[in-house]
C-alpha positions as CSV (number, residue, x, y, z in Angstrom):
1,X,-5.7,12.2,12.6
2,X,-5.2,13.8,9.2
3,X,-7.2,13.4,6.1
4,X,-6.9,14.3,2.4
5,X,-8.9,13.6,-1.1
6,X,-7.0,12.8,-4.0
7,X,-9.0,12.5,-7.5
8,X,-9.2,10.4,-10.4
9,X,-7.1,11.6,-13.4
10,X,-9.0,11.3,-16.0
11,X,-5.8,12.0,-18.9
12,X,-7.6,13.0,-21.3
13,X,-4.8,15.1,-23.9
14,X,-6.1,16.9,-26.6
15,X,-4.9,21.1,-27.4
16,X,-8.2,23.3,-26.4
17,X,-9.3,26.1,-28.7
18,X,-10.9,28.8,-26.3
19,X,-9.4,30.5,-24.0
20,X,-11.4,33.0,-23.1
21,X,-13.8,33.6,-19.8
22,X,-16.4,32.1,-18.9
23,X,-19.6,34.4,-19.4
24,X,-20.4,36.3,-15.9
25,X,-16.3,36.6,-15.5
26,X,-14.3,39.4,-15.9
27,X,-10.8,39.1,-17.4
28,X,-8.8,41.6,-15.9
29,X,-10.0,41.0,-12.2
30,X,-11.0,37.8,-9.7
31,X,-14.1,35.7,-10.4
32,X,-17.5,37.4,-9.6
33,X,-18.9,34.0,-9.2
34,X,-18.1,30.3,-9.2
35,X,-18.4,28.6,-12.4
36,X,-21.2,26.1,-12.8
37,X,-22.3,23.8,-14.9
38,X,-24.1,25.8,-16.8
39,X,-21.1,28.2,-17.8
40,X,-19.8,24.8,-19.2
41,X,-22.3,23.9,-21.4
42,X,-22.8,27.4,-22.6
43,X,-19.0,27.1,-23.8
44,X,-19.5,23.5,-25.1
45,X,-22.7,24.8,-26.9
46,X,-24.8,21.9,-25.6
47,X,-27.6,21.5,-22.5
48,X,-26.5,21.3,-18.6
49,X,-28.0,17.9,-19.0
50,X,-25.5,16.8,-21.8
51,X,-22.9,18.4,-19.3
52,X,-24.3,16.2,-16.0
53,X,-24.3,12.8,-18.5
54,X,-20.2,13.7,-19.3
55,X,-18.9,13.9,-15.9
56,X,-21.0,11.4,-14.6
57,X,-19.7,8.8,-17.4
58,X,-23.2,7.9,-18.1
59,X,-23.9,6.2,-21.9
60,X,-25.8,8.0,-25.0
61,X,-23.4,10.9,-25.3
62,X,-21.1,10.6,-28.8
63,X,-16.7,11.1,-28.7
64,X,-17.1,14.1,-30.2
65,X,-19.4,15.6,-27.9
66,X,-17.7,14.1,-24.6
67,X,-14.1,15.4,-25.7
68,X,-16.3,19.0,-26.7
69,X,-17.0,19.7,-23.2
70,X,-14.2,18.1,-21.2
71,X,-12.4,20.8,-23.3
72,X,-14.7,23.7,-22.0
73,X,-14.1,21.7,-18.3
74,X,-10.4,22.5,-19.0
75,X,-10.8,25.8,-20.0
76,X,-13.0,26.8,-17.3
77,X,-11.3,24.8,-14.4
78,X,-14.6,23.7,-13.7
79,X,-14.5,22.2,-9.9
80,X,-17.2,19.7,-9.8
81,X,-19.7,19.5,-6.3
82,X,-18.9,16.4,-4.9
83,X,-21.6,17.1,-2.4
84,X,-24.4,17.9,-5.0
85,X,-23.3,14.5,-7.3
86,X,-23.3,12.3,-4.2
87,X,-26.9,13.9,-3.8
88,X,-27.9,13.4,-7.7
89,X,-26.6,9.9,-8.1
90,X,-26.2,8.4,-4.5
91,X,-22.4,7.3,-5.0
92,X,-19.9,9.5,-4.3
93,X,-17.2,7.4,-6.6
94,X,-15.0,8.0,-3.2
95,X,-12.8,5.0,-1.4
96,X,-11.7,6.0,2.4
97,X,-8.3,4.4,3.0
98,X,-6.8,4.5,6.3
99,X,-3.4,4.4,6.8
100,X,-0.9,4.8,9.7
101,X,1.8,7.4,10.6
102,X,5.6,5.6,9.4
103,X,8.4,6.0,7.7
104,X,8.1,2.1,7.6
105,X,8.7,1.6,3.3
106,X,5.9,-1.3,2.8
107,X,2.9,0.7,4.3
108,X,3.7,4.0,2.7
109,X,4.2,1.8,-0.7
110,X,0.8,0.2,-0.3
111,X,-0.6,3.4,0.3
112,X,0.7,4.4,-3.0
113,X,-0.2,1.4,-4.9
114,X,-3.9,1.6,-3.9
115,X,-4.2,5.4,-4.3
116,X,-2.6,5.0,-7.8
117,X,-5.2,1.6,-8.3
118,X,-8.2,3.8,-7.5
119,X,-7.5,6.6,-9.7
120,X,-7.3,4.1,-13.1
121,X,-10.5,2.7,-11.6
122,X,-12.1,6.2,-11.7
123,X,-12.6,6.5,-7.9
124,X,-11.6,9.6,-5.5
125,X,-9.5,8.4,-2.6
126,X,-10.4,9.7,1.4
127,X,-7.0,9.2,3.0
128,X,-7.7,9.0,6.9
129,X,-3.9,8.5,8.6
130,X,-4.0,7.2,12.7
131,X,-1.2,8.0,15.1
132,X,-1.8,4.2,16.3
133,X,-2.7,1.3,15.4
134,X,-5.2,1.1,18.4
135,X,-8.8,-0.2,17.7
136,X,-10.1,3.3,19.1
137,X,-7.9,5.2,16.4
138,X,-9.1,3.0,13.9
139,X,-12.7,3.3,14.5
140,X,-12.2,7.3,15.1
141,X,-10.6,6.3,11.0
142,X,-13.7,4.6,9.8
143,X,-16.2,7.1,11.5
144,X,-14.4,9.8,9.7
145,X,-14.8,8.8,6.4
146,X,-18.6,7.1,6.7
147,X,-18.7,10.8,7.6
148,X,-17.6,11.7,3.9
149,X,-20.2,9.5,2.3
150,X,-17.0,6.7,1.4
151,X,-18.7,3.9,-1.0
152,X,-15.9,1.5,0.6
153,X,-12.8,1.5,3.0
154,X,-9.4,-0.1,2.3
155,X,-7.4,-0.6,5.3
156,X,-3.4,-1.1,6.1
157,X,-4.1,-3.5,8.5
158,X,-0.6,-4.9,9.9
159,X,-2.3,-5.9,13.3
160,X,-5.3,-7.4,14.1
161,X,-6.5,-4.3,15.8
162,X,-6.6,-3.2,12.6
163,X,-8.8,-5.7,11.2
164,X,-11.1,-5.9,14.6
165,X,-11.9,-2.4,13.9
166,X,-13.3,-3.0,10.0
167,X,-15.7,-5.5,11.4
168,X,-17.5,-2.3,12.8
169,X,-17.6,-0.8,9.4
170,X,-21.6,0.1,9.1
171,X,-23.8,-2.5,6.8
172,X,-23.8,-1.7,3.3
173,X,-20.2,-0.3,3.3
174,X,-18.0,-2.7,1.8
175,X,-13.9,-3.0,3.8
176,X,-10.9,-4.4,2.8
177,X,-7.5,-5.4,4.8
178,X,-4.3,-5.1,3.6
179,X,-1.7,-6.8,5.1
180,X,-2.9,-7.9,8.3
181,X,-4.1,-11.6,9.9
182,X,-7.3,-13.1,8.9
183,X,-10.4,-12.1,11.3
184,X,-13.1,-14.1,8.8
185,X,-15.0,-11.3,8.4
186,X,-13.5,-8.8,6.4
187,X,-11.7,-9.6,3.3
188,X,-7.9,-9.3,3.4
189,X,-4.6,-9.3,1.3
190,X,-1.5,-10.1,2.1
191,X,2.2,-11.0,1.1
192,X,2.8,-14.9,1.3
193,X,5.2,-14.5,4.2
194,X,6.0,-17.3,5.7
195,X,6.8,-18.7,1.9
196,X,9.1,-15.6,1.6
197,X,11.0,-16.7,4.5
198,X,11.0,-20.4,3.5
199,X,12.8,-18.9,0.8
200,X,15.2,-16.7,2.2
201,X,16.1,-19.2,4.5
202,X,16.2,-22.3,2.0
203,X,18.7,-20.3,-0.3
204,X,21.3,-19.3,2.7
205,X,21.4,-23.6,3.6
206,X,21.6,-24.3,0.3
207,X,24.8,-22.1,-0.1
208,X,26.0,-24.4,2.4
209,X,25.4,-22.5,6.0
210,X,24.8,-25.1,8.8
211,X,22.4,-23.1,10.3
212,X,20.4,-19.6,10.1
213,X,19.9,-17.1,12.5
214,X,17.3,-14.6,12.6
215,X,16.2,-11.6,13.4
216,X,12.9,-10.5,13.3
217,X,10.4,-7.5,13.9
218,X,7.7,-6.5,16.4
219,X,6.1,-9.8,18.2
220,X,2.7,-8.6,17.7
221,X,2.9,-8.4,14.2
222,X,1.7,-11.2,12.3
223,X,4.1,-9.9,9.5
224,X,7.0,-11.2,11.9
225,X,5.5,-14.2,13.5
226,X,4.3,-15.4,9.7
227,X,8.3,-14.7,8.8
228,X,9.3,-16.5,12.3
229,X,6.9,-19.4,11.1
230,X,8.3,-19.5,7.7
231,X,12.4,-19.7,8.8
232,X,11.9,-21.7,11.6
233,X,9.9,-24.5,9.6
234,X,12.2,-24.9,6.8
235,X,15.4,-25.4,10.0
236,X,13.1,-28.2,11.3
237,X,12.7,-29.5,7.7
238,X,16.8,-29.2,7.0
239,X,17.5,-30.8,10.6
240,X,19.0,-27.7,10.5
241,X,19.3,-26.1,14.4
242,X,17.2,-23.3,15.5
243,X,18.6,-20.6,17.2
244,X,17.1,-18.6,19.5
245,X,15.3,-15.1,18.5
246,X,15.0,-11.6,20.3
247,X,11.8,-9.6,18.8
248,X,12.8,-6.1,18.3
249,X,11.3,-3.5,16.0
250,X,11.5,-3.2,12.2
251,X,14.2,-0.1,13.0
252,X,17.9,-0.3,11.6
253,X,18.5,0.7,15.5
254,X,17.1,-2.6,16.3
255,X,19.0,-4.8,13.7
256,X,22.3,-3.1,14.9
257,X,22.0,-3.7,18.0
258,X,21.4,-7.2,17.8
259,X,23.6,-7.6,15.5
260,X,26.2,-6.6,17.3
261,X,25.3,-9.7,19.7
262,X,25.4,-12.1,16.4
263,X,29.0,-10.5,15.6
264,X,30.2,-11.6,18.7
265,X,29.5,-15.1,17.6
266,X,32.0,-16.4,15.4
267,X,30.0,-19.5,15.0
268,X,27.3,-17.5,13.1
269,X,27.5,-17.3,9.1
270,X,24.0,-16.5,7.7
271,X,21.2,-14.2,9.2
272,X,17.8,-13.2,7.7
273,X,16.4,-10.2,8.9
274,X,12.8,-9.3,9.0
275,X,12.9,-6.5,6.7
276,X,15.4,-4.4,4.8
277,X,16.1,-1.9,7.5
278,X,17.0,-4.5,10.0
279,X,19.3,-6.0,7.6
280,X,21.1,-2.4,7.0
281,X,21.4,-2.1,10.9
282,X,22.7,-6.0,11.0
283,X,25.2,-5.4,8.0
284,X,26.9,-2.5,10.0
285,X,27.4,-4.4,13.2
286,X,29.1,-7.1,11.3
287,X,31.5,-4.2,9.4
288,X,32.5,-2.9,12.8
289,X,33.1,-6.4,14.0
290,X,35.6,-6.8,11.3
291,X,33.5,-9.7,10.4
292,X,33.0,-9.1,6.4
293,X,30.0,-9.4,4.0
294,X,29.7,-11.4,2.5
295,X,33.0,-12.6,3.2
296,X,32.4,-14.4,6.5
297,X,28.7,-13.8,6.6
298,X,25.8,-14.1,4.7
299,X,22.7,-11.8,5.1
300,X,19.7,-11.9,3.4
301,X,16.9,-9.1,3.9
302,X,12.8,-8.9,3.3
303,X,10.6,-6.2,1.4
304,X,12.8,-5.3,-1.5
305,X,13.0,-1.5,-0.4
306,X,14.2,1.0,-3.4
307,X,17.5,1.4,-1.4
308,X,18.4,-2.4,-0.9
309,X,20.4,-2.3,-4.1
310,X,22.4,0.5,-3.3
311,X,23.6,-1.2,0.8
312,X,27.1,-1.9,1.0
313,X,27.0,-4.8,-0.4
314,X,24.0,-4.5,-2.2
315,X,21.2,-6.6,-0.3
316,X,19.9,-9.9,-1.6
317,X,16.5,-10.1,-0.3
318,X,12.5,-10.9,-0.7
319,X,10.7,-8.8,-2.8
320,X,7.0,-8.3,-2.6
321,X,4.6,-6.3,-5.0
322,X,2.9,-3.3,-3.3
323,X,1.9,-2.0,-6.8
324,X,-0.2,-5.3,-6.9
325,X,-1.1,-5.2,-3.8
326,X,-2.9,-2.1,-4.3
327,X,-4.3,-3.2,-7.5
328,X,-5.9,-6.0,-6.2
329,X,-7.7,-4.5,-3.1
330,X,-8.9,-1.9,-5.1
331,X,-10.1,-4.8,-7.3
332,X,-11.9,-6.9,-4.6
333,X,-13.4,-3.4,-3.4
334,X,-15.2,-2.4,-6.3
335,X,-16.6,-6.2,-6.8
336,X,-18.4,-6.0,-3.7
337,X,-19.5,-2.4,-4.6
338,X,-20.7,-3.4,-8.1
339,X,-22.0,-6.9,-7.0
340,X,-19.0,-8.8,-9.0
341,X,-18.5,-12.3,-7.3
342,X,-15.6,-12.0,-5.2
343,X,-13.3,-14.1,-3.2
344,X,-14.4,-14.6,0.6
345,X,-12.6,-13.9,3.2
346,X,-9.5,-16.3,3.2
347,X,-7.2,-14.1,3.0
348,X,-5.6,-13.8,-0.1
349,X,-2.1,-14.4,-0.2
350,X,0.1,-13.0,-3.4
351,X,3.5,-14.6,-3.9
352,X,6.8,-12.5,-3.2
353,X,10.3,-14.4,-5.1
354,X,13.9,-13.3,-4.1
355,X,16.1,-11.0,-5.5
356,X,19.7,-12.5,-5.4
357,X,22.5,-10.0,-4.7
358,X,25.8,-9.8,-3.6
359,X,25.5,-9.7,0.2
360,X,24.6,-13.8,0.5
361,X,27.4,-16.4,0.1
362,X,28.9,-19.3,0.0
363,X,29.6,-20.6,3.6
364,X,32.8,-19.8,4.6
């Protein structure tokens, strides 16, 4: 398990007029000791006090003065004591977010939406990253960063191990799912799912397919099962048959393969694929087969990766916003740390739509 601490970036532009050391360093050679605060506000020409009030974005301090020593921070490289603040203030403006080993797109994507969501929101990010997805690993995760003083803990929680494991986060320490099932404990955001696959599903009959097949991810994901729930209820709403399904793995390995099975078929003309990499795996198989999309066969994909535009034929699939995803966990975080009425758990479900491309059809 691995950990790292990004910081907020505070973007504050400006062109900075000194440039000399900082008193008690010499110019020609390495530091002879660490700059404080003091060394700050003997460049800024103000009190250590006025310095403390600046970085701890506390009120009573005027523009002028606040961009004067955030201009001696720069000049300096000033490293604050995150140890000493936390000490000072009790809040160590830090979020822990566990995350998991993959090179899965939608997980490292939320990781980067909810890193970039608590930087505007002026909060560090702990990043604790698990090998598994085990409840062990997890709470290993959360011990780590109560460890670290974390005001909160946002979770990529695709299984409800995951999610068992925040109900152990310690009282007073606010946690957050993303992704995963509801537990009705902890909060939790996720994709609409099953309406993405109604979706994905209701445009391939409405092109005129008699039937779609599917092929989805790992059984004990609710991901799949919600995308399972979502195509198989709008067949039984069609009258449209239900074909059987094979759980396999959110791999391009595993959508080739059974798409090789599908190919075989000639009765088949439409598949939805649990994610974009099964559909890449499932588009090749039906290439090799001589079996042409979207020619002969329709597919239609889920996540909206950056690469789906560029498949051969470009992928027409569901998108879902991980930026906003991010956003908005970071969002119901920080209402529970500042007291902000906040949705219970429910979960919270955000809408995805679907990106039309070329690799869906008419029937044939």
């Amino acid at each position: 398990m691995a950990a790292a601490v990004i910081g907020p970036d505070r973007g504050r532009p400006g062109p900075v007029a000194h440039t000399g050391t900082a008193p008690g360093l010499d110019a020609v050679g390495p530091p002879l000791r660490k700059v404080g605060m003091r060394d700050v506000a003997r460049l800024a020409g103000v009190s250590h006090q006025t310095v403390s009030r600046v970085l701890n974005d506390l009120p009573n301090v005027s523009a002028s003065t606040r961009e004067r020593v955030l201009d001696a921070v720069r000049v300096l490289n000033y490293r604050r004591n995150l140890a000493a603040r936390t000490l000072v203030t009790s809040r160590s403006r830090t979020i822990g977010l566990i995350g998991f080993e993959t090179t899965l797109a939608g997980p490292a994507s939320m990781i980067y939406g909810i890193e970039k969501a608590a930087r505007e929101a002026g909060y560090y990010v702990s990043i604790a990253t698990v090998r598994s997805l085990e409840r062990h690993a997890v709470l290993d995760a959360v011990e780590q960063l109560c460890a670290q003083a974390v005001e909160g803990i946002i979770a990529i929680a695709p299984k409800n191990s995951v999610a068992d494991a925040l109900t152990q986060v310690p009282n007073g320490t606010p946690a957050v799912g993303v992704g995963g099932a509801d537990d009705g404990y902890v909060p939790m955001l996720r994709v609409d799912n099953v309406r993405g696959a109604c979706m994905a599903t209701s445009h391939l009959l409405e092109l005129g397919h008699e039937t779609v097949h599917h092929v989805p991810g790992p059984a004990d994901w609710p991901e799949a099962r919600d995308r399972i729930d979502g195509w198989r209820q709008t067949l039984h709403s069609a009258g449209a048959p239900v074909p059987p399904i094979e759980p396999g793995d959110w791999s391009a390995r595993s959508g080739y393969l059974r798409g090789q099975h599908l190919a075989a078929d000639t009765r088949v003309t439409a598949v939805f694929c649990g994610n974009d990499h099964i559909a890449l795996g499932v588009l090749r198989a039906f290439h090799e087969a001589g079996r042409p999309v979207p020619g002969r066969v329709s597919v239609v994909g889920f996540d909206d990766t950056p690469e789906s535009g560029f498949f051969l034929p470009p992928l027409t699939t569901i998108h879902q916003d991980f930026a906003e995803l991010g956003r908005r966990s970071v969002d119901l975080l920080v209402a529970q740390l500042t007291g902000e009425p906040f949705p219970k758990p429910s979960p919270i479900h955000l809408s995805p739509h679907l990106v039309v491309r070329a690799s869906a059809n008419a029937a044939p």
